[in-house]
N, C-alpha and C positions, 0 to 999 in steps of 0.2 A: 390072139387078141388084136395086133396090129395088122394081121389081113385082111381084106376086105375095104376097110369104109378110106373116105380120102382124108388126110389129115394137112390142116393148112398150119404155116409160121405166124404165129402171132409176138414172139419176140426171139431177138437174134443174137449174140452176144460174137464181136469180131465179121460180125458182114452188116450191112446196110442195107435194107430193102427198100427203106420208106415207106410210100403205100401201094409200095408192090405185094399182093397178095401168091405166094407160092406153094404150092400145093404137090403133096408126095402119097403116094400110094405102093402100098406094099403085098407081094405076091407072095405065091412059094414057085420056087426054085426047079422048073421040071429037067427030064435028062436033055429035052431037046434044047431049053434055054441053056442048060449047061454047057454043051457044046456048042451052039454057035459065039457065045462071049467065046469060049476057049478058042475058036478059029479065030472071033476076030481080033481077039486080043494078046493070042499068043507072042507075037514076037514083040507088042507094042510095051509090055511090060517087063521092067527092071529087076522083079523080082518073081518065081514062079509058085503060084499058090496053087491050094489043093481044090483045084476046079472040083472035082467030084463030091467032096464033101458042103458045097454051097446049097445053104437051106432056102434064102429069101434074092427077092429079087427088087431095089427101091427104086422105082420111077417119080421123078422131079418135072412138073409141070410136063409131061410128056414129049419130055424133047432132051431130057439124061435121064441115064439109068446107070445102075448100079450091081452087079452081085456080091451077096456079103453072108461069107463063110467064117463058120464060128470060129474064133480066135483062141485057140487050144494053149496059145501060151500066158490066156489069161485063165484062172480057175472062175472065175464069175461067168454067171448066165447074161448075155446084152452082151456081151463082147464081139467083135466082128472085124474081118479084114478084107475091103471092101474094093471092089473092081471094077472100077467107075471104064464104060463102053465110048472109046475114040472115035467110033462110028454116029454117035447123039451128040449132042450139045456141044459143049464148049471148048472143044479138042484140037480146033483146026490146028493144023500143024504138027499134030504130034510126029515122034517117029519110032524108029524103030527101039526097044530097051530103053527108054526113057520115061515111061510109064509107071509115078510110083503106085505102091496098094497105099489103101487109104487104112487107119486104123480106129473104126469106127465102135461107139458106146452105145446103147438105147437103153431105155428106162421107162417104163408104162405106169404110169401114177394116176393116183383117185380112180381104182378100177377101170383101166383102159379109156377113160374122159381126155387126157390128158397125154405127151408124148414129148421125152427129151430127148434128142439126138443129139451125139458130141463127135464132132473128128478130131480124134486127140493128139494129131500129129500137128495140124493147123490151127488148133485152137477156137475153131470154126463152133457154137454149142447150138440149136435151134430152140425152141419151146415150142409144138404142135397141138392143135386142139383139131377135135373130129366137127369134120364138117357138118354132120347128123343130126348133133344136138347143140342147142343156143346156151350161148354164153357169151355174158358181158366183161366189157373191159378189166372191171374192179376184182372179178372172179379170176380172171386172166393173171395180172399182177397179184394177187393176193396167195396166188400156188406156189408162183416165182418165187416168191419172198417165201415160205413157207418150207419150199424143196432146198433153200439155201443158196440161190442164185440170188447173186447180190447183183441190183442196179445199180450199175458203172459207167465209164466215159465207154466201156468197149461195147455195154449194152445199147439195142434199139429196137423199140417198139418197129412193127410190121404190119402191115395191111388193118392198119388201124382206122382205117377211112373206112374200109368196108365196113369194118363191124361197128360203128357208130352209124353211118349207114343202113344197117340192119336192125339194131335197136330200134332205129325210129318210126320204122315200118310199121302200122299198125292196122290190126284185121278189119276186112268189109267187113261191115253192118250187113245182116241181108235181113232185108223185109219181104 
């Protein structure tokens, strides 16, 4: 249900986007991507996961990515232990064994419309909406509040400009 379409941040809880619009897409997990994370990441990480058993694979605006292998020490389905690629994004510098896994949640609400992602080691929680179908702001907050994510000082709206932006948009007339 979360493979395929792209799924953007409409609200953040613990990071600040503003109207930064970020956008993650989710794959499935082949042998070949299995092993090149496992070459490149072997020695960068602190702890060593079970490469072979990773289902999905999350790319983050196309410039991080992630592999995230079901988390067997939670009994829940959405569980994940996620292995964020030092070779993408925001790693410069890492080194060797220093690399921690990520311990990552996801949750598909109002039949796949809708996408919560939590790192629950950072506190980091996302709310994602599929880029495919429109939806307004008021629908955006109204799930929020709904799923039980409380608006706080940690929460913040995200690429909010866009989507007011899009609202506004309204179709040619053709004659």
């Amino acid at each position: 249900m979360i493979i395929g379409p792209i799924w953007r941040i409409y609200y953040a809880w613990n990071m600040i986007l503003g109207n930064q619009c970020m956008d993650l897409t989710f794959r499935k997990a082949t042998n070949s991507t299995k092993l090149r994370f496992r070459e490149d990441m072997y020695s960068f990480v602190d702890t060593m996961p079970a490469w072979c058993n990773a289902t999905l694979v999350m790319t983050m605006d196309r410039t991080r990515e992630m592999l995230l292998i079901p988390d067997n020490t939670f009994p829940k389905i959405g569980r994940f232990v996620g292995v964020p690629n030092v070779h993408k994004g925001d790693y410069v510098g890492a080194t060797r064994g220093t690399v921690s896994l990520f311990r990552m949640a996801v949750k598909v609400l109002h039949e796949g419309r809708y996408l919560v992602i939590g790192d629950c080691l950072n506190g980091v929680v996302s709310f994602l909406v599929r880029r495919d179908q429109k939806h307004t702001w008021g629908e955006v907050t109204s799930v929020v509040r709904k799923f039980g994510l409380k608006f706080s000082d940690v929460g913040y709206p995200a690429c909010k400009f866009n989507m007011r932006r899009k609202l506004r948009r309204r179709p040619k007339n053709e004659d």
